[in-house]
C-alpha distance (Angstrom), angle and dihedral (degrees) to the residues before:
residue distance angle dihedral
X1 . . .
X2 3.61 . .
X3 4.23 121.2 .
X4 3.74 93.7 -103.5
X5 3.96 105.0 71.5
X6 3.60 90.2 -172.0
X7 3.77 96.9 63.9
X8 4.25 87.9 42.9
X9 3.69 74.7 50.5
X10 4.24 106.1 52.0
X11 4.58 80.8 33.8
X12 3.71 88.1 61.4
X13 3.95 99.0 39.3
X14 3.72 92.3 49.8
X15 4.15 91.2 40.1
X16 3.77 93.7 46.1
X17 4.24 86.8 47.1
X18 3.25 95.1 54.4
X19 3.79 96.4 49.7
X20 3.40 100.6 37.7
X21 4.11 103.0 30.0
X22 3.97 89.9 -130.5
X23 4.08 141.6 74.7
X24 3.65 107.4 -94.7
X25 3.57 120.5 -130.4
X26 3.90 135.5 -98.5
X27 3.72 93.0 -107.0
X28 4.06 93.8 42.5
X29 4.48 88.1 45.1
X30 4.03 82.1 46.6
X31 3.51 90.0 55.1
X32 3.59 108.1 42.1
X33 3.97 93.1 53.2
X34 3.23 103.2 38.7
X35 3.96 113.5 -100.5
X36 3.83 119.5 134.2
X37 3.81 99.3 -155.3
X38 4.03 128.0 64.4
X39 4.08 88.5 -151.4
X40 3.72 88.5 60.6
X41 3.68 92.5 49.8
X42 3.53 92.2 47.7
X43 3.62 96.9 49.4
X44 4.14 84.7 57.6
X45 3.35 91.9 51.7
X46 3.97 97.5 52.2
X47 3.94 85.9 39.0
X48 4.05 84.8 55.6
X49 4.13 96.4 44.6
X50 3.90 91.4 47.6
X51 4.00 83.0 55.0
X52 4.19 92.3 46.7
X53 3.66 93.8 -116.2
X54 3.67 95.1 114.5
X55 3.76 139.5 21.6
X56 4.03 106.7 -136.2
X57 3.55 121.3 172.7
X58 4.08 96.0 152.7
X59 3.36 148.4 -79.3
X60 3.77 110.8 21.9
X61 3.79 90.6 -13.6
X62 3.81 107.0 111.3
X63 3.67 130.9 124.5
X64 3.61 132.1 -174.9
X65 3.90 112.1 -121.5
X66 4.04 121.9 -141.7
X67 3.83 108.1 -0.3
């Protein structure tokens, strides 16, 4: 993984999408970039929707913004 855990973070949303047709989950984006703890991928993700780079409004509802 890259220095810039949002950016893993927005790659593997939009990858896992696009396989799978659905948002993955906190515990599945934890997973595939690395983090050990839900709370810290959570905190990302709120970080990331107060910037407008993703629409999160909870479980499995998360949407990449833009691109």
């Amino acid at each position: 993984m890259s220095q810039n855990r949002e950016q893993d973070i927005l790659n593997f949303i939009k990858d896992f999408h696009a396989k799978n047709q659905w948002a993955p989950s906190i515990r599945e984006i934890a997973d595939g970039v690395g983090l050990y703890s839900s709370s810290t991928v959570q905190g990302y993700l709120e970080r990331m929707a107060k910037k407008g780079k993703i629409v999160y409004n909870g479980v499995r509802q998360i949407r990449v913004v833009g691109t």
